[in-house]
C-alpha positions as CSV (number, residue, x, y, z in Angstrom):
1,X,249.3,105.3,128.2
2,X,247.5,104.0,131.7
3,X,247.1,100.6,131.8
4,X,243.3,99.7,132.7
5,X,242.5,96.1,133.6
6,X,238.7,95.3,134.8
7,X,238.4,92.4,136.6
8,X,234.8,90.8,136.6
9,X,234.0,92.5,133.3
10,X,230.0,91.7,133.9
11,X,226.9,94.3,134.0
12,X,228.8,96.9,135.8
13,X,232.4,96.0,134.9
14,X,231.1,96.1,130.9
15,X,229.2,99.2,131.2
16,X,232.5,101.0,132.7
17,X,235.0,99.7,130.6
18,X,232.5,100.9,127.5
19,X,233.9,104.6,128.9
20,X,237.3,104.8,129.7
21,X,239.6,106.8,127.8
22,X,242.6,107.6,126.7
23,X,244.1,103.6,128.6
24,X,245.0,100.2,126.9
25,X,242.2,98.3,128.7
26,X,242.4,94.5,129.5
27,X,239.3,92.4,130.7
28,X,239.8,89.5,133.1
29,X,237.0,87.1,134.3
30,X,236.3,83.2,133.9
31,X,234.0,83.5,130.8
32,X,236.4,83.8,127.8
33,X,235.0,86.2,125.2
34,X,235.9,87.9,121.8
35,X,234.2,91.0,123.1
36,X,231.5,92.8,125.2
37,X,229.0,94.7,123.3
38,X,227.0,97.6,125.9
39,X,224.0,98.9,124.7
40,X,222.0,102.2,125.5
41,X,218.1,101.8,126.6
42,X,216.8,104.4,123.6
43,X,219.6,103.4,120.6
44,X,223.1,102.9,120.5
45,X,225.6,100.8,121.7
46,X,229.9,100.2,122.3
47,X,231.9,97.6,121.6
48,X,233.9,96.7,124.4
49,X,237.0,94.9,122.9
50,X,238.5,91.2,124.2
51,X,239.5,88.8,125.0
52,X,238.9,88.2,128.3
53,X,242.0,86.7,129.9
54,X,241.0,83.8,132.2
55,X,244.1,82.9,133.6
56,X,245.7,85.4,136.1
57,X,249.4,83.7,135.1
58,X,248.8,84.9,131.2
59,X,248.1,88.8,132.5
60,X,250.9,90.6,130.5
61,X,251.8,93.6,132.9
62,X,250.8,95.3,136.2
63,X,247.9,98.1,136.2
64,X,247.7,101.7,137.0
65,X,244.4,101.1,137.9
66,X,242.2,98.3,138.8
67,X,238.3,98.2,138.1
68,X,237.3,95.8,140.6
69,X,233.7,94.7,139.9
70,X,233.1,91.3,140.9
71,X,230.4,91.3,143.6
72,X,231.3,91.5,146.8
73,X,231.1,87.8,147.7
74,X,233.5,86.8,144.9
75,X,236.0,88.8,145.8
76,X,238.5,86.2,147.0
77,X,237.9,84.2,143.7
78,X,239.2,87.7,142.3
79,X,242.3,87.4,144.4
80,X,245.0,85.8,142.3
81,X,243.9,88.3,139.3
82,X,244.2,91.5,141.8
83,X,247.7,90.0,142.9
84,X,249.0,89.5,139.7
85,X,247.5,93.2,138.5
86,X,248.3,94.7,142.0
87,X,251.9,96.9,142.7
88,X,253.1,99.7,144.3
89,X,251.3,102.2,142.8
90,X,248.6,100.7,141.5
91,X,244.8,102.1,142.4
92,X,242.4,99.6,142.7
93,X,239.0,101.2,142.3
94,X,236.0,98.8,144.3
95,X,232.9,99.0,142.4
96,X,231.0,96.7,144.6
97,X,228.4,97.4,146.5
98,X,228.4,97.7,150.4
99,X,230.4,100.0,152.8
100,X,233.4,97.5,153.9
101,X,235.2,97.2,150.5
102,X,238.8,98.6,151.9
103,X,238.8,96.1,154.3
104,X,237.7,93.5,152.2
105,X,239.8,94.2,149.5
106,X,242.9,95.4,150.6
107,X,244.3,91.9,151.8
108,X,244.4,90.9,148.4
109,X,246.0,93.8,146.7
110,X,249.2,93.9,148.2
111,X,251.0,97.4,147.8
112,X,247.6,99.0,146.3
113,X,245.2,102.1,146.9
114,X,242.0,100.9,147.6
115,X,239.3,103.4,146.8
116,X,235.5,102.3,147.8
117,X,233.3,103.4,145.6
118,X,229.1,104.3,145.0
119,X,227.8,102.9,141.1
120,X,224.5,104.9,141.1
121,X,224.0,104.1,137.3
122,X,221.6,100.8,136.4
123,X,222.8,98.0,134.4
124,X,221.2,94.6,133.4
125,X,223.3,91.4,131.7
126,X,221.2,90.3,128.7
127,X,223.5,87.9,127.9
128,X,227.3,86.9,128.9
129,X,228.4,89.0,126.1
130,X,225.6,92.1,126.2
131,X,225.1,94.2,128.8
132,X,222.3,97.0,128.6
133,X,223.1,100.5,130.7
134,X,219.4,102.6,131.6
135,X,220.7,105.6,132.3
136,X,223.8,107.9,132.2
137,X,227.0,106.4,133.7
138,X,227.6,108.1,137.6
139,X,229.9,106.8,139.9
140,X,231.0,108.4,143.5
141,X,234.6,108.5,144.9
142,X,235.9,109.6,148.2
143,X,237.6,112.8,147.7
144,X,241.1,111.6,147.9
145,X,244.5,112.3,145.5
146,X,244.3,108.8,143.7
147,X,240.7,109.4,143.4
148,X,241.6,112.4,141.3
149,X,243.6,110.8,138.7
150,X,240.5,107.6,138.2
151,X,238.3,111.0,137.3
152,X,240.8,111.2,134.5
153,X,239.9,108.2,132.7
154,X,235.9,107.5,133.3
155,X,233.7,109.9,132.8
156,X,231.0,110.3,135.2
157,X,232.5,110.2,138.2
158,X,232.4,112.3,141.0
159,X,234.2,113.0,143.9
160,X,232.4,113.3,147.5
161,X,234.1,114.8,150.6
162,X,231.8,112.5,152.7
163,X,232.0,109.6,150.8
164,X,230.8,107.5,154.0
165,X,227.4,109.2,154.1
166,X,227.1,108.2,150.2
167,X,228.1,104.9,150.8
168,X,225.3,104.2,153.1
169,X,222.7,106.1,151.9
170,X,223.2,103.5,148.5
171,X,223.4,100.6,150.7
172,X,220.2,101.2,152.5
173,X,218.6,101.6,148.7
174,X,220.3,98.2,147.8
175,X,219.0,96.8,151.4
176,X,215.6,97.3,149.9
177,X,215.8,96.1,146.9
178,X,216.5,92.9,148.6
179,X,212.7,92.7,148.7
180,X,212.7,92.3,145.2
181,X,214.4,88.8,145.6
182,X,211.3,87.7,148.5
183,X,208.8,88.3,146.3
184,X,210.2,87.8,142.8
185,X,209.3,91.2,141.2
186,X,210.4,94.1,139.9
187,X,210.1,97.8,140.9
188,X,206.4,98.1,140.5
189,X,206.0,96.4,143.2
190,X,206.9,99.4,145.7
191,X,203.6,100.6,144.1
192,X,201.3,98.5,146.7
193,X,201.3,100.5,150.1
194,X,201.9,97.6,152.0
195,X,205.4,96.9,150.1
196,X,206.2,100.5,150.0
197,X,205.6,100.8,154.1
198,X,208.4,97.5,154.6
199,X,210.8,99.5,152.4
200,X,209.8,102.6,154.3
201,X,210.9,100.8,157.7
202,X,213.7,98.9,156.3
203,X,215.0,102.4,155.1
204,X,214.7,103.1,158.7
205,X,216.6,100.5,160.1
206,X,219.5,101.2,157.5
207,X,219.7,105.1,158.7
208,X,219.7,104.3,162.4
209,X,222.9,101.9,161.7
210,X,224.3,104.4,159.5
211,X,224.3,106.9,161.9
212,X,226.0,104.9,164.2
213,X,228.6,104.6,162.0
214,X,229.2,108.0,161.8
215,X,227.0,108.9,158.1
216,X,224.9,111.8,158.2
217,X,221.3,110.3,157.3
218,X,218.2,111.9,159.1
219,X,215.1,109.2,159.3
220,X,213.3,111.8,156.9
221,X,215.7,110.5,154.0
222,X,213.7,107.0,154.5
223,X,210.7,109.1,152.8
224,X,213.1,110.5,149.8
225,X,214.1,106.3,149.6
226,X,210.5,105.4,149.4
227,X,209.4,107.9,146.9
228,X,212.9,107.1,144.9
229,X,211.2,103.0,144.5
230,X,207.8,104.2,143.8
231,X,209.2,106.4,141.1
232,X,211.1,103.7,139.3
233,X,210.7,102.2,136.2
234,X,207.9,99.1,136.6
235,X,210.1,97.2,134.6
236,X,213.8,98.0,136.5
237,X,215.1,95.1,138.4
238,X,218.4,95.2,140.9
239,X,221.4,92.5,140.4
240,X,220.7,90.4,143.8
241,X,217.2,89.8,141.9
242,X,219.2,88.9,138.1
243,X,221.3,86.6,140.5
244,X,218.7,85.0,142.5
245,X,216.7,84.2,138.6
246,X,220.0,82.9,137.0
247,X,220.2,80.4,140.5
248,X,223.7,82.4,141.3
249,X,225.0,83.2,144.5
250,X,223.5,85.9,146.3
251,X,225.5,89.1,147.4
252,X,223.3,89.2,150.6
253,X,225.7,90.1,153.2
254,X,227.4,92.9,151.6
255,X,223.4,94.5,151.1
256,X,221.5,93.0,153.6
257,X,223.8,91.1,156.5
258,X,226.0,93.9,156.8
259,X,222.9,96.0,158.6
260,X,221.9,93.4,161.2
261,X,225.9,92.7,161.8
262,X,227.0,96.2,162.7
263,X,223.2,96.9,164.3
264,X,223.8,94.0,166.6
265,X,227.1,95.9,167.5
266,X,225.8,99.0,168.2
267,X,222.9,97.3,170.3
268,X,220.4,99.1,167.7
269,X,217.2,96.8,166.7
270,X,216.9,95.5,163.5
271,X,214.0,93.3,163.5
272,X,213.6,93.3,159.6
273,X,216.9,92.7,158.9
274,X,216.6,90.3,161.2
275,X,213.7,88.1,159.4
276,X,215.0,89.3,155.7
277,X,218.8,88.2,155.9
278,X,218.3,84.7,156.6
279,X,215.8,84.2,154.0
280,X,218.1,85.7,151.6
281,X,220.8,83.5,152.9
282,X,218.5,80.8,152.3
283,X,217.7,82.1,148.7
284,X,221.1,82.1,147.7
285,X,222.0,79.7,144.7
């Protein structure tokens, strides 16, 4: 049987363990629990089994695969868990947002396949031990041989010959959501016209830096981002704004920094970025 472990089982950690098959499945985090219970928005729920092993010297074998979901900021607490999970062999499957997981990762799994990877599906952390999942599970993989075998165990996921274009088209949609943090709301604020028209030209400023970095993301897909947050649930939030009300650190440089970074490198303007990032930075618990 594959051995599963998720490390960081949180919102998005929970809600993926809740559907792998066929694998004896471990959880490793720093909250010791019995178990994980994920719930469906409209009925229904899974019982993600424990415990959670805290201490990377009690993990009892090495993985097939690793379900990295930590944010992207915690990553090198996560690093004596991946090294103790981590051999030759093993896949070690980023679900973290952001488009430099590889090399972020990769120095701490030594031996491993890292494979970035898109988590399109929302999830909310109603308590350290319940997590609630809004819609159907959907995850996006570059189209690559250890890839194939991850489709294998989760449902849901998908495999995309230009993964990079993916990857950036969901970072400019969590580069937006950043808003949410400034202002302290929820999706319905994309309804005012003013809001909508920063998202509109932060989309923008995502694209053009995208392109640079080779994805394939016309300006006209900042209109199909803006009509994407209008049509939202009022009530859906985004994980940097869960963080930011729980007084956590912010993943704000994996989502927001990230643009201004590789925009300043490509000598392309990024004059929202350039106010929004600090004040994240600043916002961070």
């Amino acid at each position: 049987m594959t051995r599963v472990a998720v490390v960081g089982p949180g919102a998005i950690g929970a809600a993926t363990a809740a559907i792998v098959r066929d694998a004896e499945l471990l959880l490793c985090g720093r909250t010791a629990l019995d178990r994980i219970v994920v719930e469906r928005e409209g009925g229904g729920e899974t019982v993600v089994p424990g415990p959670v092993v805290t201490d990377p010297a009690q993990i009892p074998w090495r993985a097939d695969v690793v379900l990295l979901a930590v944010k992207a900021h915690q990553t090198g607490a996560a690093a004596p868990f991946l090294g103790a999970l981590s051999s030759e062999g093993t896949i070690v499957v980023a679900l973290q947002n952001g488009v430099e997981q590889r090399a972020l990762v990769g120095p701490h799994a030594p031996g491993a396949t890292v494979l970035p990877a898109v988590v399109w599906f929302p999830v909310e952390r109603l308590a350290p031990d319940r997590v609630l999942v809004r819609d159907d599970p959907r995850i996006t993989l570059p189209d690559e041989p250890a890839a194939r075998a991850v489709t294998e165990l989760i449902p849901g996921v998908e495999l995309a010959a230009d993964f990079h274009t993916q990857a950036w088209r969901k970072l400019a949609i969590n580069a937006v959501a950043g808003l949410m943090v400034l202002s302290g709301r929820r999706a319905a604020m994309f309804r005012r016209p003013d809001v909508l028209a920063l998202a509109r030209a932060l989309s923008a400023e995502c694209l053009a830096v995208a392109r640079a970095e080779g994805a394939d993301l016309p300006d006209a897909v900042a209109d199909d981002l803006a009509e994407e947050f209008v049509a939202m649930p009022e009530d859906l939030g985004s994980s940097i704004l869960f963080d930011y009300e729980a007084g956590r650190a912010l993943e704000w440089d994996a989502r927001n920094g990230v643009v201004a970074r590789l925009g300043a490198r490509h000598g392309i303007p990024t004059p929202v970025s350039d106010v929004i990032v600090p004040l994240l930075a600043a916002a961070s618990g």
